[in-house]
N, C-alpha and C positions, 0 to 999 in steps of 0.2 A: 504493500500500500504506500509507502514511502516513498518508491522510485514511482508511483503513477503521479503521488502530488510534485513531484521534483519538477517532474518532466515536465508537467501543467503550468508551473512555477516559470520555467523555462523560456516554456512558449509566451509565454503574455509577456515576459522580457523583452524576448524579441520581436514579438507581434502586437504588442500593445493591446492585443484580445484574442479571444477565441471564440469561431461561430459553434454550434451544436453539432456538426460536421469534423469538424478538427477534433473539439473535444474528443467525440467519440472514435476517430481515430486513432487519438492515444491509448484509449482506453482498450480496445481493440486489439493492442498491440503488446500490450502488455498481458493483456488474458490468453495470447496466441502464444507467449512465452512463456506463461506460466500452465497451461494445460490444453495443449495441444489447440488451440482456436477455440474453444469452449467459453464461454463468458462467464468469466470468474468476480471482474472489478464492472462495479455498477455507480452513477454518479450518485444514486442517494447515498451510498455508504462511506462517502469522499469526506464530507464535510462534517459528520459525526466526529470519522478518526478523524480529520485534523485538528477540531476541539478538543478531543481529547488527549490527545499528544500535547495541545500547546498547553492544557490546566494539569494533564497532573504527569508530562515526562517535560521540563522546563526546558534542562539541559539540552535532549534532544530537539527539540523544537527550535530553540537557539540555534542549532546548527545549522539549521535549515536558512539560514540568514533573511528570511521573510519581512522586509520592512511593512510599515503600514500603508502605504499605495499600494503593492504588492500584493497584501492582502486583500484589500480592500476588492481587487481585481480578482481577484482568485474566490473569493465571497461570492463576487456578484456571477461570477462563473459559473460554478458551483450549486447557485439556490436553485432550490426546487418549488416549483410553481411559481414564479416570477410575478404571476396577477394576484398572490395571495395579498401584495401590499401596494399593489400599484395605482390603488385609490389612495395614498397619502399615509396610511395608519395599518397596522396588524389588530387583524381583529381576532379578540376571541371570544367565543360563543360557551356560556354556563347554563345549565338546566337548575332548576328548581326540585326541591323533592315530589313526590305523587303528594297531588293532594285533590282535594276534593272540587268542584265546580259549581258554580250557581248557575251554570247554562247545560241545557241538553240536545246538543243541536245533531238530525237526525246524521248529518255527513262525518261527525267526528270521534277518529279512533278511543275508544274504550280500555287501553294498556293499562292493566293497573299497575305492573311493572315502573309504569311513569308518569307524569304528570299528563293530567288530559290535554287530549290533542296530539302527543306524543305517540312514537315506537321506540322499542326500546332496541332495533334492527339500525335506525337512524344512527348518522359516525357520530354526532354529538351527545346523545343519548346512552353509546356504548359508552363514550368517555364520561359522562357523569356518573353513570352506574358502574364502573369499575374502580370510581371515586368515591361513594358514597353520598352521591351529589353534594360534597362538602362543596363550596366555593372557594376557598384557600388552596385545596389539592387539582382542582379542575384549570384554577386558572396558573397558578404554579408548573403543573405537567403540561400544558397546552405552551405556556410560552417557552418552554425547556426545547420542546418540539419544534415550534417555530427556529427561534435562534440556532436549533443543529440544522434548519434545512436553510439556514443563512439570511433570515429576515430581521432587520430592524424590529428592535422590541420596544423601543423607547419613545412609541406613539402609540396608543393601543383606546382601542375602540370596546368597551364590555359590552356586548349584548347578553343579555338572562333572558330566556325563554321558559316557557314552563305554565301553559295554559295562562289562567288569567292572576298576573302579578297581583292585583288589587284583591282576592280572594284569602290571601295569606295573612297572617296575624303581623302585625306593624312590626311587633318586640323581634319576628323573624327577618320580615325585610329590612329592619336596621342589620341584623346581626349577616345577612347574605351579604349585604354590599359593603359591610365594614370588614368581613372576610376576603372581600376580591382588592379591596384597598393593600389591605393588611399583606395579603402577598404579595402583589409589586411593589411593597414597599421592603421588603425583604427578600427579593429573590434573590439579589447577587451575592447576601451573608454566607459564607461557609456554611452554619449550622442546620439551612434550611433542607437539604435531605433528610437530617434529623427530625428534624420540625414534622416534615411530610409523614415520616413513618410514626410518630410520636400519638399528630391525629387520624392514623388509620388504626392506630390499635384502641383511639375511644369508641369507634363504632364497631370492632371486631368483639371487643370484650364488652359491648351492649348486645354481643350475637347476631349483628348484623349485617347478610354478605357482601359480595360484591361480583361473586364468581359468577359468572353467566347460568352456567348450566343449572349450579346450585338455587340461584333466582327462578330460575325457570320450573326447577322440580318444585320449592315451595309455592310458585305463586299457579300451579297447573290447576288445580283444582276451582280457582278461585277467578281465575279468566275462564274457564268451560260455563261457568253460572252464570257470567255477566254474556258472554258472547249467543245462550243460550235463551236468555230473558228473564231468566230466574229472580235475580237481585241486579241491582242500578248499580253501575261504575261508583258513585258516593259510597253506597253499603258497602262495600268491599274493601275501598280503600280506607274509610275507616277501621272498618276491622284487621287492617294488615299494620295501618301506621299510627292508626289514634293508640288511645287509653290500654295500658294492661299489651299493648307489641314490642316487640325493640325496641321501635322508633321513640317509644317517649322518653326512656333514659337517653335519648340524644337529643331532644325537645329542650331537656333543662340546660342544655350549653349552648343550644339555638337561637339566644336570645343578645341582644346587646342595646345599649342606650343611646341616645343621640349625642352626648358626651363624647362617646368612645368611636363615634361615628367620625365625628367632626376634628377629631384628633387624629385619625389618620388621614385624612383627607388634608390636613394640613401638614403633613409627611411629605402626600404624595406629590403637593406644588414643586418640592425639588426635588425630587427622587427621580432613579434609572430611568423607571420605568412607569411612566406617566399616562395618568385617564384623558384622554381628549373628548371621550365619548361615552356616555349612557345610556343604554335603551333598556326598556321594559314593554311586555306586551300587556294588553288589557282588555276588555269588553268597553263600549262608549256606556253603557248603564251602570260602571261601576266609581266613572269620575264625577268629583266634586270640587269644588273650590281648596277645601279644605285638605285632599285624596291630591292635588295638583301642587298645591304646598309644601307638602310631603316629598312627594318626586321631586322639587324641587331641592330642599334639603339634603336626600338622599344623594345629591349628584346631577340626578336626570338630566339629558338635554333633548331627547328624541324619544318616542312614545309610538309604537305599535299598538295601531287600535284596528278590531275587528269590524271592519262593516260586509261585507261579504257581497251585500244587492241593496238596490236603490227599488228594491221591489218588496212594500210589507206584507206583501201577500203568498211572495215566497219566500221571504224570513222567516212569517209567523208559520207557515206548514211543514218546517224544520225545526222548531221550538227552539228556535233563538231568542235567547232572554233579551229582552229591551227593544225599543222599537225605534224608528227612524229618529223622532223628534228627538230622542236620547243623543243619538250619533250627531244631529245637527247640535245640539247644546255642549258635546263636547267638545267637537272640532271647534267650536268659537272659545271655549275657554282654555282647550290646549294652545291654541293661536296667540289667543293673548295673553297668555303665560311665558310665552316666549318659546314655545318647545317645536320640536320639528315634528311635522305627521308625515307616521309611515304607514299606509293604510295597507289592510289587507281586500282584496277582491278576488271573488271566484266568476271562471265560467261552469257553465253545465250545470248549475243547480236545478232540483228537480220542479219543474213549474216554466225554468226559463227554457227558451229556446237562441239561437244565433242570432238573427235580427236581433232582440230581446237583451242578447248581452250586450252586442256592441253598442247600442242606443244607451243601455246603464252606463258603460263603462264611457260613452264621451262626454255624459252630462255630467258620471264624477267626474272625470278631470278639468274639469273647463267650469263649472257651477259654480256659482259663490258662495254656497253654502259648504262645497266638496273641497274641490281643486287642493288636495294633499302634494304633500312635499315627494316621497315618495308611495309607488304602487308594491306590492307583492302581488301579480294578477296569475292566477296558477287555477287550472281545472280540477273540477272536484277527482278525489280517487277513490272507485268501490275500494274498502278495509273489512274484512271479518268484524262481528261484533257489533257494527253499527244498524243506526233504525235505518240506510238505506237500502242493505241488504234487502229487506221486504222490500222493497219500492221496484227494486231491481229483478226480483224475480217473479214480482206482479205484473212487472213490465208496465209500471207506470213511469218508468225512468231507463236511458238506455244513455251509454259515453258516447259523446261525441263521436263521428269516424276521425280519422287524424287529417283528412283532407279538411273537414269541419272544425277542424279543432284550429288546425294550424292558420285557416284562412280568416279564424274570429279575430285571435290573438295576432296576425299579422295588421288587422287591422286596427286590433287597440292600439298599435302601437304608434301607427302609421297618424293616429287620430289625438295623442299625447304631444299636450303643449312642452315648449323648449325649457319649463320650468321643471317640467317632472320628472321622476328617475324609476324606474322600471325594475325594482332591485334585483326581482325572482319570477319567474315563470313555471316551476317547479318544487314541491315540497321535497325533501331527502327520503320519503316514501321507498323502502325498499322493494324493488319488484315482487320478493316474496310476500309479502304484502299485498299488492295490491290486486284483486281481484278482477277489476276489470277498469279502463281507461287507458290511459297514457303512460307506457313502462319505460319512454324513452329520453332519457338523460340530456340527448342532447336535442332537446325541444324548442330551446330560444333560438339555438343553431338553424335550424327547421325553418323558424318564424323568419328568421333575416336573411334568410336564402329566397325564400317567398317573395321579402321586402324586394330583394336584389331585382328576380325578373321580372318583379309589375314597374320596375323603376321611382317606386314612389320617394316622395320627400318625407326625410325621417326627421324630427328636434328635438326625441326625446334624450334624455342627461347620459344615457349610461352607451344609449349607440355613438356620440359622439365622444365620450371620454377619452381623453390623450392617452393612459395606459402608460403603458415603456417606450412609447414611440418618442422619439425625437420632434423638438420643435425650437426656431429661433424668436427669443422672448424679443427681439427689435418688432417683432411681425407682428404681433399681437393687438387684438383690436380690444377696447372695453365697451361693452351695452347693455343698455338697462330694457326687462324686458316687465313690463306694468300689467298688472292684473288685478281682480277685484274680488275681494271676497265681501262677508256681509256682516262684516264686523274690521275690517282694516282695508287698507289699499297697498297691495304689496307691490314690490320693487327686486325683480331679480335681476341682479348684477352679474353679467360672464365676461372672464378672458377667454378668447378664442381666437383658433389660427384661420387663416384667410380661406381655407376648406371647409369651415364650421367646426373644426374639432375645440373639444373647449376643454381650459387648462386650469382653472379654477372660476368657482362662483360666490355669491354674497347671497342672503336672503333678508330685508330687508322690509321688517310689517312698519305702517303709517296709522295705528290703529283710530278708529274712528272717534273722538271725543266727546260726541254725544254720549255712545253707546259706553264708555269707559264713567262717564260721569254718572250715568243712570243706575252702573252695576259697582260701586265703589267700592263697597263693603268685600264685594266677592272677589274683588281683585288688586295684583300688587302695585298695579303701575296707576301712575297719573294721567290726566286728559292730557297734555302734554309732553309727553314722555313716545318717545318711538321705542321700535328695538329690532335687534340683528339677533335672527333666530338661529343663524349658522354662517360659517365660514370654511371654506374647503378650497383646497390645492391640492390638484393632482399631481400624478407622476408619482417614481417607485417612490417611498417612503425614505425622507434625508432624516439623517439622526440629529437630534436636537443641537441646534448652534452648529451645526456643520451645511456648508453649500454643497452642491453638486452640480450634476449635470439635469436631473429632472427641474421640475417643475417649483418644488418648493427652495423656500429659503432665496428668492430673488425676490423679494417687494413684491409681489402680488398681492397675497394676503392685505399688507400693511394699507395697499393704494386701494383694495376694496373700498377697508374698513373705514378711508379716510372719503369714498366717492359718496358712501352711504351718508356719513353724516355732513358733508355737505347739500347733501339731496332731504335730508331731516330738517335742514336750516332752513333749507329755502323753503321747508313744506308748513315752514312756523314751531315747529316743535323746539323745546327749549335745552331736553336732555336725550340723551340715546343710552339706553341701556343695552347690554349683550348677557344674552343665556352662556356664558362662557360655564366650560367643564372644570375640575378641580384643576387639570393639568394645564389647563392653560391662560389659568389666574395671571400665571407672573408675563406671559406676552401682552396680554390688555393693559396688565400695568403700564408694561412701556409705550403703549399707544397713547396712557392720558388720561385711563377707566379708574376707577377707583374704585373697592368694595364698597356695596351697599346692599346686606342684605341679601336675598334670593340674586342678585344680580352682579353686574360691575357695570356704573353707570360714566360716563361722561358729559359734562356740561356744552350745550351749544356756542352757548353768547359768544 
């Protein structure tokens, strides 16, 4: 393994890079040397051992006379999956334990193995369950993972998933998110493999597993009844996690205070490895002012909210708790909180047909009551277990064909304003799973192959995204692209190259004064007051205080942030506040913001 990295070493001396061609002919060459042509040396296995030769054989690694450009080329060589960061930040994805639901919606999996909505077949879902879905060891091993396949750790986006966050006891969601704190703020301490094993023997010696198979033989009995009709997904997973299970000897360490919250969140302002990003998913019937406060404390900056159809009549024949009005009340109070909406949308629910969706899905994007920041728009999938099983074998429900499917979704896209971001067209649904619908992974591939031969004109956020591709920042245009919602007048801001690709954007609410002065009590801001609901730079992800060749760390960001609130001034507003994340407290500093509260505000005059 040493003469493959030597050689690699070598080459980028001399070549200044390596394409995925060269690489692999090294590699090739050395496996033909060491047995016979046979493929012995693989690139995932490259940068592992190089970490671990350089942490724990120093000596030897020294030899290797590796400076840090060097490296740094040899890194970028090296990683594996290149687009895991090439939206700006490494995200990592935490599940929640199973818990119980206030919704029974007929299309969603039943796993009591996991939290609803969930499989426990899903890669995220293996990884918290072989966790204990701690969040200290989930996000701890996840970035361990990252950093050996060679990504920037030191920008990091949490998403928690795990049916509906707002369903969970307060004392637990303090204590989930002061855990994912808690470990980037300690990953790079020596003692933290300690640490790891230290909290898997609290839930081992609570008799709690984690082995698959072993999950599988305890929870068999107990998925046959639910999947059967016997007892409701609630009944069961009470009886597996509540009162008198395992789980409640690990209930009493579940807990933490907003104290202990706020104290590491003040860690993590200058630590390694820094939160830029918090999401949480939720149902629209389960926020409040109060519930939106809270997210806010906790971190939050972006909010996954379930709307699924603009249709009550095939919500309500699904038994989706809460109804449209609910959705509309909280998309105006997430908005004027400052948070980003990631909305969820389905095609193929039972009731809707094609015409039917596309018509939903352009009035969500484009309505003033809708028009979310991002989409998740993904086709429902038959699952075992669920109420649409019957539906499906009444034949009151059939999937799409894939020419139907593909030509619905090629057209939401096609139909998505330059504002919106398209984030999934897919759930991580294992095909074993899935019964009937859509098995095929590479679906959004599908839709934009579609886009390609109708020729149509695309603006949505994530088909024009710069990525790894090169661009010259002299080229670059800036535009404000204005929209209205029915509670603010938004202002989205993009850098983009003379092709349309866009290289960062601003998001930019004017919230309505009336409407803010009417609702005071319920909310943070003044009649007066704007605010910047996000900020984002593309390109592979640059480590903090360091420039590069991407996107970030040239003034982008900064001449946003400075275009918005001259467009605040002139809109009369007197302050601007920004939903900034814990991690990136200390950049608005230097822009001029000051802590206030849920915010970091800036003065106009």
């Amino acid at each position: 393994m040493d003469d493959v990295i030597l050689d690699i070493v070598h080459a980028l001396r001399e070549r200044g890079s390596l394409d995925a061609r060269e690489l692999d002919e090294i590699m090739r060459a050395h496996s033909k040397k060491a047995h016979d042509g046979r493929r012995v040396f693989a690139k995932k296995h490259l940068l592992p051992y190089y970490f671990r030769v350089r942490e724990q054989d120093p000596a030897r690694w020294e030899s290797w006379h590796i400076d840090e450009a060097t490296e740094a080329k040899l890194i970028a060589t090296l990683r594996m999956k290149p687009r895991r960061t090439a939206s700006g930040v490494a995200t990592v994805t935490v599940i929640t334990k199973p818990w119980t639901c206030t919704s029974a919606c007929s299309y969603c999996p039943n796993d009591v193995r996991m939290p609803k909505s969930y499989l426990h077949r899903e890669p995220a879902c293996q990884r918290a369950e072989r966790n204990f879905f701690d969040p200290y060891l989930q996000v701890a091993n996840r970035l361990r993972t990252l950093a050996q396949m060679g990504h920037p750790t030191d920008k990091v986006e949490l998403i928690v998933l795990g049916g509906t966050w707002c369903d969970y006891p307060d004392a637990y969601q303090l204590w989930f998110v002061s855990e994912m704190f808690r470990a980037l703020n300690e990953l790079d301490d020596a003692p933290t493999p300690a640490r790891c094993a230290e909290r898997r023997r609290l839930y081992e010696d609570a008799g709690i597993a984690s082995d698959p198979d072993e999950l599988a033989r305890r929870c068999a009995s107990a998925q046959q009844r639910v999947d059967a009709g016997e007892v409701s997904f609630n009944e069961e997973v009470r009886r597996l996690y509540g009162t008198a299970s395992p789980w409640e000897q690990a209930a009493a360490f579940q807990q933490a205070t907003l104290d202990e919250l706020e104290r590491a969140q003040r860690v993590n302002e200058a630590a390694a490895h820094r939160v830029v990003g918090l999401v949480v998913e939720t149902r629209p019937d389960t926020l409040t002012p109060a519930r939106c406060a809270l997210l806010r404390r906790l971190g939050c900056t972006k909010v996954q909210i379930g709307v699924q159809s603009l249709d009550e009549d095939v919500l309500r024949a699904q038994g989706r708790a809460g109804t449209l009005d609910d959705a509309r009340r909280a998309f105006r109070l997430l908005r004027l909180f400052g948070f980003k909406l990631h909305a969820h949308y389905m095609v193929n629910l039972p009731g809707s047909d094609p015409a039917r969706d596309i018509e939903g899905y352009r009035r969500f994007a484009t309505e003033a009551a809708w028009a979310p920041d991002e989409v998740k728009l993904y086709p429902v999938a038959l699952v075992a277990g669920t109420g649409l099983v019957t539906q499906y074998e009444m034949g009151t429900w059939r999937p799409y064909t894939e020419d139907e499917l593909v030509g619905v979704l090629a057209t939401d896209v096609a139909n998505t304003p330059p504002y919106l971001r398209v984030s999934r067209m897919i759930r991580d649904i294992s095909a074993q799973d899935i019964l009937a619908g859509n098995k095929k992974t590479n679906l959004r591939q599908m839709v934009e192959s579609r886009l390609a031969q109708t020729g149509a004109h695309v603006d949505e956020i994530r088909y024009r995204e710069i990525g790894t591709r090169p661009f010259d920042p002299a080229e670059l245009a800036l535009s404000v692209v204005p929209y209205e919602t029915d509670v603010t007048r938004e202002r989205f801001l993009q850098w983009t190259c003379a092709d349309g690709r866009i290289v960062g954007f601003l998001r930019l609410s004017l919230p309505d004064a009336a409407y803010v002065r009417a609702h005071e009590q319920d909310l943070p801001i003044a009649p007066d007051e704007a605010m910047i609901r996000e900020v984002h730079v593309y390109g592979a992800a640059a480590r903090i205080h360091r420039a590069g060749a991407a996107a970030q760390h040239h003034g982008l960001g900064h001449a946003l942030v400075e275009r918005a609130c001259e467009i605040a001034r002139d809109e009369g507003y007197a302050r601007i506040n920004v939903i900034s994340s814990v991690g990136t407290r200390e950049y608005y500093r230097h822009l001029g913001f000051r802590d206030n509260g849920l915010y970091q505000t800036r003065e106009l005059a």
